[in-house]
C-alpha positions, -999 to +999 in steps of 0.1 A: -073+233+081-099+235+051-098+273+032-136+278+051-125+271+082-091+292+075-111+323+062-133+322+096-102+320+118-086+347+103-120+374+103-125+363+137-091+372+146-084+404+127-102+412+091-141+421+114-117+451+123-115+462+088-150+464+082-174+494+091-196+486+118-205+474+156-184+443+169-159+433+194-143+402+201-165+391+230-195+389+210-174+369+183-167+344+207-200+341+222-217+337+185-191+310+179-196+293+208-239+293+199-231+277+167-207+249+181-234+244+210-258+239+177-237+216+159-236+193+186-276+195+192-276+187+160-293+221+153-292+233+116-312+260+089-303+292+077-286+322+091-298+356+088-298+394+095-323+422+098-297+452+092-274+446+075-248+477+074-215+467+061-217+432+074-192+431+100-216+405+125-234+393+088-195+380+075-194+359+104-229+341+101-220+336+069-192+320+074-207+301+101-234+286+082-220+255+058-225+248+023-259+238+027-271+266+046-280+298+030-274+335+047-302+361+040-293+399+044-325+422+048-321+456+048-337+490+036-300+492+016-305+529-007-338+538+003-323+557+037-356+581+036-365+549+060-338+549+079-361+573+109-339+568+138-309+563+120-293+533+129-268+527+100-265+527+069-269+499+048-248+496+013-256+462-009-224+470-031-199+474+001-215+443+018-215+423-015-176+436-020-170+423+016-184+395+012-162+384-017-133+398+005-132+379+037-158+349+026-142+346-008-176+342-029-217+354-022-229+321-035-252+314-005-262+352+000-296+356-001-315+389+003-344+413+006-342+449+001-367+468+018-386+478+053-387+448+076-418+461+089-436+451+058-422+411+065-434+381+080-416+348+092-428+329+061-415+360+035-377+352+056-385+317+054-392+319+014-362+338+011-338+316+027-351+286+017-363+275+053-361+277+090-333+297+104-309+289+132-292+322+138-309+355+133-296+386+146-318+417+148-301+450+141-323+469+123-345+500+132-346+509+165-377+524+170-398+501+194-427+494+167-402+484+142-380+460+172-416+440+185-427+430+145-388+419+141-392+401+171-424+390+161-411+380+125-383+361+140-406+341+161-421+327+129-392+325+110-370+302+135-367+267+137-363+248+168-334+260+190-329+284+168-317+319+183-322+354+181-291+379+185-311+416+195-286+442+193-283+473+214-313+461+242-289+482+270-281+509+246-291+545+261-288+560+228-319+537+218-344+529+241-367+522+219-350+483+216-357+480+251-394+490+246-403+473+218-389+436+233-408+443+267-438+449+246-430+418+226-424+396+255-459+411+276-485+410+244-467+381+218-446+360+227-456+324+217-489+338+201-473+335+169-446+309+159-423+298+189-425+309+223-389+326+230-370+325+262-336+349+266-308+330+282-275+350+280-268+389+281-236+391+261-218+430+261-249+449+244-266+419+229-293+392+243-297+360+227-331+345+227-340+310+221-371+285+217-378+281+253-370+241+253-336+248+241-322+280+272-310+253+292-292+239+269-275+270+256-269+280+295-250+248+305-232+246+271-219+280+281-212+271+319-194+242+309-176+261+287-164+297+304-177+283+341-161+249+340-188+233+357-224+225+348-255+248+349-273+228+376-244+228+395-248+267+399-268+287+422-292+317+409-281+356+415-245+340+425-215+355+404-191+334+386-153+342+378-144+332+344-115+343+327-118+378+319-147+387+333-178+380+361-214+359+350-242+366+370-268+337+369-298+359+371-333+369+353-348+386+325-384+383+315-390+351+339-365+331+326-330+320+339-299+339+319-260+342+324-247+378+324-219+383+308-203+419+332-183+443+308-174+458+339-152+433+354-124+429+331-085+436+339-079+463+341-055+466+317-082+450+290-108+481+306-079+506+301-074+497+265-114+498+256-114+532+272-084+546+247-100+528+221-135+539+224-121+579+228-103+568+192-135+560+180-150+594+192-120+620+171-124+595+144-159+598+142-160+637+151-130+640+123-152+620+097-182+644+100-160+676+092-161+691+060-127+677+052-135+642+063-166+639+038-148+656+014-120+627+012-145+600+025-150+587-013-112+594-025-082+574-025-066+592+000-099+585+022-095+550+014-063+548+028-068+567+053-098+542+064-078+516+063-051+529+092-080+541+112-099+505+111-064+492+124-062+519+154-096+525+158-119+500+148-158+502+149 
């Protein structure tokens, strides 16, 4: 096993869990199993993310993307007066230092500090040195700032490249879901390539250029479904492993559904203990006390146990 392909192994595993931020291991395994779907399309470009944070999903495109391929972080970074709805809180010097960590060098890093509002598919483009094959979409939440990143991404990907919008089922930000049914009424294919979504993933959809969905949907049901996509039958449930796909709709296009809700049980049990962890952490970190040892050593190690027990 070469050292890249050991250092994605082992973040995929376990080190994401060390770093601040929003991932689980479902969404891991669907983004890796995009990129192999890619490689054997013959799909390349540049990987990228609008919002950054700490990097925990941004680590992984990175070390997705190979030598030739660049990775381009954009985020608002110290100038949180932006930050309206806030929606996380991007650091450049924790991301860089994470980088270095679990990538083991920033050569490839490319990036653009500021609003993404003020961007366009060619300024993402110039930055990363061309066309992009993975771009995820984390940044404000707000539904103006979600339909120009849509927009932007539009522009900015190359064929069969795909879109990973963050938080489109979230209740805590509706404004995702606004601002991509706005995109997908008034935009879509005005600009740049006409997306299609094909696969709801935990809180994420993935959006491609429409030519390529089917190809990402039977990739996916050959994989988790072990069958083909035209051998399945739409609004039918599936049984994979751990959990139910729904071949169903969303925006006039065919998707697979990835249901949260039908795992074990014991898988269900442990998210629930896990997610009230999260909760006292968070509640904990917001006290006086917690901000007070937030930037000490003590904090630091403190941190570090509570990413093992209680990771974000």
């Amino acid at each position: 096993m070469s050292r890249t392909s050991k250092r994605l192994s082992d973040y995929a595993e376990r080190h994401y869990k060390k770093v601040d931020g929003w991932l689980g291991p479902e969404t891991i395994s669907q983004v890796m199993t995009i990129n192999a779907c890619q490689r054997e399309l013959g799909i390349a470009g540049h990987v990228g993310e609008i919002g950054v944070h700490h990097g925990k999903l941004f680590i992984l495109l990175y070390l997705l993307a190979d030598g030739t391929e660049n990775a381009l972080a954009i985020d608002i970074f110290g100038a949180q007066d932006l930050n309206v709805d806030n929606s996380g809180k991007g650091d450049l010097a924790v991301l860089t230092h994470n980088l270095k960590s679990y990538a083991g060098e920033t050569a490839r890093l490319k990036i653009i500090s500021g609003d993404s509002t003020t961007l366009t598919g060619e300024d993402l483009t110039g930055a990363a040195g061309g066309k992009l094959r993975l771009l995820s979409i984390d940044g404000g939440h707000l539904a103006r700032i979600v339909r120009h990143d849509l927009n932007t991404a539009a522009t900015s990907l190359g064929e069969g490249g795909v879109v990973i919008l963050d938080d489109f089922f979230n209740p805590e930000f509706p404004g995702v879901g606004e601002g991509t049914n706005q995109f997908f009424l008034f935009d879509n294919g005005r600009a740049g390539e006409k997306l299609a979504p094909f696969l709801i993933g935990m809180n994420k959809v993935y959006l491609t250029t429409e030519a390529y969905a089917s190809r990402y949907i039977d990739h996916f049901c050959r994989k988790d479904l072990g069958r083909p996509f035209a051998s399945t039958i739409k609004f039918n449930t599936y049984a994979a492993r751990h959990h139910a796909v729904f071949v169903t709709e969303l925006f006039g296009a065919t998707v697979l559904a990835y249901s949260p809700d039908r795992f074990s049980l014991g898988y269900r049990l442990g998210r629930s203990l896990k997610a009230k962890a999260r909760k006292i952490r968070g509640s904990l970190g917001d006290t006086r006390l917690g901000r007070h040892l937030r930037n000490s050593r003590l904090g630091g190690l403190i941190a570090q146990l509570a990413n093992r027990i209680a990771p974000y």
